[in-house]
N, C-alpha and C positions, 0 to 999 in steps of 0.2 A: 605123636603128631607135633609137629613143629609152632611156632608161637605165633608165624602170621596165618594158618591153619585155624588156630585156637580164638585170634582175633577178629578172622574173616567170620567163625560160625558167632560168637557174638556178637558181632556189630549187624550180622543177617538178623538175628532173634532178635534180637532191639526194633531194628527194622518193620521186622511182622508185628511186635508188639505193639509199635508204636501208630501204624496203620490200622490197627484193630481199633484203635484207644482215638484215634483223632478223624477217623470216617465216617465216625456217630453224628458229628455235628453237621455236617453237609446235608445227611441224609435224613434230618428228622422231620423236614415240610413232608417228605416222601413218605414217612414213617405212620405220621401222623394221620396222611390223606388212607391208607391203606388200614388201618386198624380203627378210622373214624375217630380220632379223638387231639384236644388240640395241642397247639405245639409244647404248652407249658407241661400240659401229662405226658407227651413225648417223652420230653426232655427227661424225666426220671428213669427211663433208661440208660442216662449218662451217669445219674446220681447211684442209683444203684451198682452199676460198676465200680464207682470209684468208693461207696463205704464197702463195699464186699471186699476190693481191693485193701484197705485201710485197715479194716479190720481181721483179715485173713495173712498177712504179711510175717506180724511176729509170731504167729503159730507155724508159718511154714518155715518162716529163718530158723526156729527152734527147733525142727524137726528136721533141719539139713542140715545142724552143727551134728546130730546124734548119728542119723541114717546114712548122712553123705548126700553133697550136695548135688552133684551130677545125679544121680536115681533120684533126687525132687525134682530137680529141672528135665527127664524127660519123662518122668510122670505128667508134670503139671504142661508142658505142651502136648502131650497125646488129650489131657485134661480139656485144656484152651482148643483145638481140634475138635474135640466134642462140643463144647460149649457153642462151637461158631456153628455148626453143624445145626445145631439142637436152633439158635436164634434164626437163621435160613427157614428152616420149615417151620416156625411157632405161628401157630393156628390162630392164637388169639394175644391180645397183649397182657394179659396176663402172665402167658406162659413165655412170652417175648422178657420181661423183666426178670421172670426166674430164670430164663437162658443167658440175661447179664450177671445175677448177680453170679453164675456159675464159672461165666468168662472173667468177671473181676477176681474171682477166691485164684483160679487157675494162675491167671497174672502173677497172682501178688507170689507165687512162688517161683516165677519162673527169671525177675528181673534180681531179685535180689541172689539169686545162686548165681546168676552169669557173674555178675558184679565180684562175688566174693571167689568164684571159680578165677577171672580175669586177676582180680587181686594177685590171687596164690600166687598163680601161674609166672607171675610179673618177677624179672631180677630186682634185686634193691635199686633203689632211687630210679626207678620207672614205672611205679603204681599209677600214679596219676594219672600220667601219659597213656596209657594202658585202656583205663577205666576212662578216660576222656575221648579215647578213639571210639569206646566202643557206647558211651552216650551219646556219642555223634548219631547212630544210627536210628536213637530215636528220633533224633531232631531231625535228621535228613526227612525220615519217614512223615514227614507233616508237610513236604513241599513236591516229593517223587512217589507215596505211598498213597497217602490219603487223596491227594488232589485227584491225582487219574483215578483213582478207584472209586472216589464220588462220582466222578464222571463216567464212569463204567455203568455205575448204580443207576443212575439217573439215565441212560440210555437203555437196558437191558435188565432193569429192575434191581434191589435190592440186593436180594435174596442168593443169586449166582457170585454176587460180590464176597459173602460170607461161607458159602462152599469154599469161593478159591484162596479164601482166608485157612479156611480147615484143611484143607489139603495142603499148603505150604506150612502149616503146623506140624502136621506128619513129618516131612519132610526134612523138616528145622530139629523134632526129635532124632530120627535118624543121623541126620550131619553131627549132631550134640553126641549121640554113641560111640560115633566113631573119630571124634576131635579129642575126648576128654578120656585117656588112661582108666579106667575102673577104678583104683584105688583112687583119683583123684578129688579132692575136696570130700574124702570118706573119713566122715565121724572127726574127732578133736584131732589138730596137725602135731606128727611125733613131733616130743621134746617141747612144746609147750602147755605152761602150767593154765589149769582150767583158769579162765579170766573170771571175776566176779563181781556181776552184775548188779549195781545197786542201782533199784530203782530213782530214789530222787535226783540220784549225782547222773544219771544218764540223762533222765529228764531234762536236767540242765543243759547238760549234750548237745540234747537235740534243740531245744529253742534257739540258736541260731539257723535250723533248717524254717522251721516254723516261721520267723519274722521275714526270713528270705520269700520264702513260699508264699506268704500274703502279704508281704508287696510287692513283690512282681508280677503275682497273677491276680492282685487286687488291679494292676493297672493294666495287664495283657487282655481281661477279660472285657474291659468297657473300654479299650484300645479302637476300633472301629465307630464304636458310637460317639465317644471319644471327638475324633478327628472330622466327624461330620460335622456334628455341632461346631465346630470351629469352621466349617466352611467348606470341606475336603470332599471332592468329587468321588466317586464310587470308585472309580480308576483310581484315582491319589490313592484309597487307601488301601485297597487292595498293594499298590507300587510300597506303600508303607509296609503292609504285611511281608512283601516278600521279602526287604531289606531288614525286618526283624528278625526274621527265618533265616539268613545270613550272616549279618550278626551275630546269632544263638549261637551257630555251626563255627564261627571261627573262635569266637570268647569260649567254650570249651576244649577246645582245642588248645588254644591258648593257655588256658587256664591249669591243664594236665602239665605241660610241660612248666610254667611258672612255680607249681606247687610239688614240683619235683626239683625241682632249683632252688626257690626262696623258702620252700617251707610249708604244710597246708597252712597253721595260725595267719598267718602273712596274706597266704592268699587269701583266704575266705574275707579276710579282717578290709583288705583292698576292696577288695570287691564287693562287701556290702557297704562300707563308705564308697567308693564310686557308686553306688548303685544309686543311692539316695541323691549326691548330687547330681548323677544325670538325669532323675527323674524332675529335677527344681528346673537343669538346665532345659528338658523340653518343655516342660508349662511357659520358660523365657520365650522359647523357639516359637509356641503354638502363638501367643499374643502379637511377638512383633511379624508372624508370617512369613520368618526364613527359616532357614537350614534344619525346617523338620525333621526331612531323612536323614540327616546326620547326626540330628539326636537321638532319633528311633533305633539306630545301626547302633551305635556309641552305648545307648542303654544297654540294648539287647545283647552286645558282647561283654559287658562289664558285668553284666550280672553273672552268666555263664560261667565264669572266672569260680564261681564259687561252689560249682556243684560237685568236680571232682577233686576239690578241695577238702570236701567237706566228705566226703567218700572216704579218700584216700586215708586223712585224719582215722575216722573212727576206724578202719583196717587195723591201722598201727598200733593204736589204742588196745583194741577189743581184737589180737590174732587167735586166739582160739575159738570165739565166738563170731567171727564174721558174719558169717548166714545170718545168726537170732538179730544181729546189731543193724548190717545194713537193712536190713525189711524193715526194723523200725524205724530207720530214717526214711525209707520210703514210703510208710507208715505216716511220719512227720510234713512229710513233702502234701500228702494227698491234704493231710487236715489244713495244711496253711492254703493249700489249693481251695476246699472249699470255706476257710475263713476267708481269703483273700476275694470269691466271687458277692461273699455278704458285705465286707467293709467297705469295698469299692463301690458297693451297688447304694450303699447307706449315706459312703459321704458325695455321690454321683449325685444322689438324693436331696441332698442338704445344701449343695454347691457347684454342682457341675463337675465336668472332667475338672477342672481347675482343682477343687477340695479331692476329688482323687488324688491324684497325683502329689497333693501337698502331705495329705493324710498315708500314704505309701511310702513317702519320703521319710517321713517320723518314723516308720517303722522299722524299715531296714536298716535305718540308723542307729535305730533302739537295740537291732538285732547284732550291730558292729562291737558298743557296749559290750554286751553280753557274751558276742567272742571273746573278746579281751579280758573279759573276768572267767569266766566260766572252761575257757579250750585250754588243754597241756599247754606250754609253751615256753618260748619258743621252740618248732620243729623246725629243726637243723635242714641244711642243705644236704640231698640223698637221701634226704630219710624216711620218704616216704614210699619205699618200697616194700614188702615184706618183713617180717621179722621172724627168726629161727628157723 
């Protein structure tokens, strides 16, 4: 199968993924009113997905450097298929939470195989590029996937929304068969030497995904409540939302091709320094009452800048071990995610959006640092394509 084939079926599977993962929030007044219980115990239906996700990642990245990556990835979407299936008819919410935490484990092996199947797949000095096409599809799926599909939900119930989830699961396995060679991403790639994983020096690794991941979704999370308190009609922020959602989708785009040109160190390194000061420049924007959306936009692609950076990087790094490596940064991503909904909510707490935004800015900065000490570097221009 050819490589816009290969693209097309990952950026689709991101897509489903990404829809499954961001239709929860629309639908939990729904959730809630139907199971009788209130939003906040809803809501651990999100929670549970994403530690079963967290937790579940580096045992399947580990298990798809040995087995082969394509036979996890259409294991875990016939998995994910199940899972949606099983959350559709759960009887009671009990059994509604155990049908996430099934959906979150399924996930967690199905994003990081694409990633490192995409990798492979990639000629030299087009990794990035590659992997940034094909996180588009999550992003897109938050604006074309989730939206209609809340609105589907909320017309004709729930439950049919998560069938037709299960059913384009199927279907996403099948395309995944038939796009990705058998031997493909099976077991350690000939001619390189097993790579070897030290705990601490990885850990270091990844804490630049970590400081990314809570502060930006320390400020993405209280982003609406955010902009009220400063005065922002329900319409404004919604218009804010969707310019963030925009933003996301070009600053990774962006960001793939930059870090196939300048480097990932370079990128990631830009990128969490702009991040920080675009989040000072909107606290500026939110006070004096102009060019909001154009800080919201500006954030939201500067951030972006960093995520297939920071992919492409540990590929390079860790080629024999792909699969075990990216799950743990996406492993890394979920915990800064849910560090980032506590810190936000803490200095929200103390301060207002204002001490968000201040207190996220220190972090991603913190996290620039920590590139700079801690990432190989500098990664050369091309280089961040495959290796051997």
């Amino acid at each position: 199968m050819n490589a816009p084939g290969q693209l097309a079926a990952g950026w689709l599977t991101m897509f489903l993924v990404g829809t499954e993962l961001f239709v929860f929030s629309p639908l939990l007044p729904t959730l809630a009113v139907n199971y009788d219980v209130s939003s906040n115990v809803a809501g651990l239906s999100v929670t549970t997905f994403s530690l079963a996700y967290m937790v579940s990642a580096p045992l399947f990245g580990h298990v798809s450097d040995r087995v082969g990556k394509r036979r996890v990835l259409i294991c875990c979407l016939l998995a994910f298929s199940a899972a949606n299936l099983l959350t559709a008819i759960a009887a009671s919410f009990p059994w509604l939470l155990a049908a996430r935490v099934f959906a979150g484990a399924a996930a967690a092996g199905i994003s990081p195989s694409i990633y490192a199947l995409v990798g492979e797949a990639a000629p030299p000095g087009c990794g990035a590029t590659r992997l940034a096409l094909t996180v588009s599809g999550l992003l897109v799926s938050l604006a074309l996937g989730a939206s209609p599909a809340a609105l589907a939900g909320a017309t004709f119930g729930w439950a049919p929304v998560f069938m037709t989830l299960a059913v384009f699961g199927v279907a996403m396995a099948a395309l995944n068969r038939w796009v990705w060679p058998r031997e493909c991403g099976h077991g350690r790639a000939a001619g390189l030497p097993r790579d070897r994983l030290v705990p601490a020096s990885l850990m270091c690794r990844l804490m630049p995904m970590i400081a990314w991941s809570t502060g930006l979704y320390g400020v993405y999370t209280y982003l609406g409540a955010g902009l009220v308190a400063f005065g922002f009609s329900t319409s404004q922020v919604s218009r804010a939302v969707m310019v963030y959602g925009c933003g996301a989708i070009a600053g990774s785009l962006i960001g793939g091709r930059l870090a196939d040109r300048l480097g990932t160190k370079c990128t990631a390194g830009a990128s969490l320094a702009g991040l920080g000061a675009c989040l000072l420049l909107l606290l500026l924007a939110l006070r004096a009452g102009e060019l909001v959306d154009l800080a919201v936009v500006l954030s939201a692609a500067v951030a972006q800048l960093f995520f297939p950076a920071q992919q492409s990087g540990l590929a390079n790094e860790f080629p024999a071990r792909r699969g075990t490596v990216l799950a743990l940064n996406n492993s890394a991503l979920f915990l800064g995610i849910s560090l980032g909904s506590v810190v936000g909510g803490e200095a929200d707490a103390l301060g207002g959006f204002d001490m968000t935004l201040i207190v996220c800015a220190i972090i991603v900065l913190a996290g620039y640092v920590v590139n700079r000490i801690v990432v190989p570097g500098p990664t050369g221009r091309g280089s961040s394509g495959p290796r051997g």
